[in-house]
C-alpha positions in Angstrom: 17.0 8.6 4.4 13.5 8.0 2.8 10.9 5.7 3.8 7.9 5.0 2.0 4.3 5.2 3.1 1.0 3.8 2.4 -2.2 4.6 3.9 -5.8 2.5 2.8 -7.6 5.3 2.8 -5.8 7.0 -0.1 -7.3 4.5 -2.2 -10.7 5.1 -1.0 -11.0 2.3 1.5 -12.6 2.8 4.4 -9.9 1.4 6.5 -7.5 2.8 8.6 -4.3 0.2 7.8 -1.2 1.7 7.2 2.6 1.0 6.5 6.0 1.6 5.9 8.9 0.1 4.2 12.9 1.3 3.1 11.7 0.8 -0.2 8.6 0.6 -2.5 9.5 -3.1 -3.3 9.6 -3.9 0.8 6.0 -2.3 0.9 4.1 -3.9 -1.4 4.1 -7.4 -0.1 3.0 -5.4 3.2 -0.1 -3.9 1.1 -0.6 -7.2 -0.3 -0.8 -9.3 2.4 -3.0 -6.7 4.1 -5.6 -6.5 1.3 -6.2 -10.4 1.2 -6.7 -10.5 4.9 -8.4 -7.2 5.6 -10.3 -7.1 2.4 -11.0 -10.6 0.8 -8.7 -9.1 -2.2 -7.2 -12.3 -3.4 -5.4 -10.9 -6.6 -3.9 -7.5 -7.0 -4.7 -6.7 -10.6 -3.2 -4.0 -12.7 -5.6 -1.7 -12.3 -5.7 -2.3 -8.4 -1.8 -2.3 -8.6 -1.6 1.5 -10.4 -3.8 2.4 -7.4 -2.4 1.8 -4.9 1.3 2.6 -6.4 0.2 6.6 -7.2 -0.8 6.6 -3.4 3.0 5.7 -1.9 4.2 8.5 -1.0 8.0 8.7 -0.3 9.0 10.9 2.6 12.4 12.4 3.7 13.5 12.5 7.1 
């Protein structure tokens, strides 16, 4: 089984918020909802988005 894993900090944040999800589609919102609350980030551009999408990483258990 995989999970997938996130950590603030892999985008350069100074932050140390992290999560996991099943999928990357259950972790987003997570990320989302994190960076309009922790970090004022209101809109998740595409830019923003690629970001924080090459920092997922996907680990086996």
């Amino acid at each position: 089984m995989a999970t997938y894993h996130f950590k603030c900090k892999d985008i350069g944040m100074n932050c140390g918020f992290e999560a996991s999800a099943k999928s990357q589609d259950d972790l987003l919102p997570k990320i989302a909802d994190h960076a309009k609350s922790a970090h004022n980030i209101q809109q998740i551009d595409d830019a923003l988005k690629q970001k924080v999408t090459s920092a997922i990483k996907k680990r086996l258990f």
